[in-house]
C-alpha positions in Angstrom: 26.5 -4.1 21.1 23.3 -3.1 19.9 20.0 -3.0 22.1 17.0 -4.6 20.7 15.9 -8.0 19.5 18.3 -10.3 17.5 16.6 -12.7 14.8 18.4 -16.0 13.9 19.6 -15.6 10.6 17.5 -19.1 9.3 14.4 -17.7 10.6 12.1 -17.5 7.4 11.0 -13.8 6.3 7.6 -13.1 5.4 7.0 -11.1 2.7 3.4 -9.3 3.3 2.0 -8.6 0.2 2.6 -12.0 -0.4 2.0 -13.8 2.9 -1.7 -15.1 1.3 -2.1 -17.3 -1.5 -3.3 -15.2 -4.5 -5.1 -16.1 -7.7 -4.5 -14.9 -11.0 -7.2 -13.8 -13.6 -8.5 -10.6 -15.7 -11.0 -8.1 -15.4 -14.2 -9.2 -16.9 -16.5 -6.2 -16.3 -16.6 -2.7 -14.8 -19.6 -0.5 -13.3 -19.6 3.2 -12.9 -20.1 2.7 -8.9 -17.4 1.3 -8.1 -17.3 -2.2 -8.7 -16.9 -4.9 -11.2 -16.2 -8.5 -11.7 -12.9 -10.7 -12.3 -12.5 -13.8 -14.3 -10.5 -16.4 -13.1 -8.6 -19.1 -14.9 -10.9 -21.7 -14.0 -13.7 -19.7 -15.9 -15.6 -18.6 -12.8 -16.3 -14.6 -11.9 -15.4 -13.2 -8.7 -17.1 -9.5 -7.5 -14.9 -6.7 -6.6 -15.1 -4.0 -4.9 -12.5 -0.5 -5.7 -11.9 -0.5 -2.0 -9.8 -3.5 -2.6 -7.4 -2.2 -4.9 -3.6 -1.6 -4.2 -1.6 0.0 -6.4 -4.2 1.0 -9.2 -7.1 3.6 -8.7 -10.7 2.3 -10.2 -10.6 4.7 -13.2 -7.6 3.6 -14.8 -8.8 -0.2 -14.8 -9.6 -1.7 -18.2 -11.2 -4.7 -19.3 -8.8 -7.7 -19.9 -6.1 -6.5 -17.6 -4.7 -9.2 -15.7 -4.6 -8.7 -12.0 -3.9 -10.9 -8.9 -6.2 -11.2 -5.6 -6.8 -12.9 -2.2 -10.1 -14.8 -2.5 -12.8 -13.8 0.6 -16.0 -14.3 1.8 -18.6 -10.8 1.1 -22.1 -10.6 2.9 -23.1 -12.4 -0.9 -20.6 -15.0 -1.0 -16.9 -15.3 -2.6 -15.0 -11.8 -3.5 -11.5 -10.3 -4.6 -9.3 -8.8 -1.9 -6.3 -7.7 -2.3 -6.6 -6.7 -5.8 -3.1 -5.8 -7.5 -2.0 -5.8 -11.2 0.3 -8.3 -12.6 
């Protein structure tokens, strides 16, 4: 027998990366410091940082690529977290 904690096998798993709900839109607009805006599907922009991208580096970002995020609150109101392609 094995030491260590046993999980019930109904016990739900959690996937992380998708624990949050996330939104779906494209990029809209890119600066050269680091930041830009996305579009969502409801027609409303949403600042971003490049510190909340996984999986995608800043540079290789283009305009129109459709990505998903977490929605947050910035010191200036609602921003992308969690930024991932799709």
């Amino acid at each position: 027998m094995c030491a260590g904690r046993v999980e019930s096998p109904s016990a739900p798993v959690a996937t992380p990366w998708r624990s949050e709900q996330m939104t779906e839109g494209s990029i809209k607009r890119l600066t050269d410091k680091g930041f830009g805006f996305i579009r969502k599907s409801n027609g409303t922009d949403v600042f971003f940082h490049s510190s909340a991208l996984e999986g995608v580096v800043f540079e290789e970002l283009r305009i129109g690529q459709r990505v998903e995020f977490t929605e947050g609150e910035g010191p200036r109101g609602l921003r992308a977290e969690t930024i991932r392609l799709v």
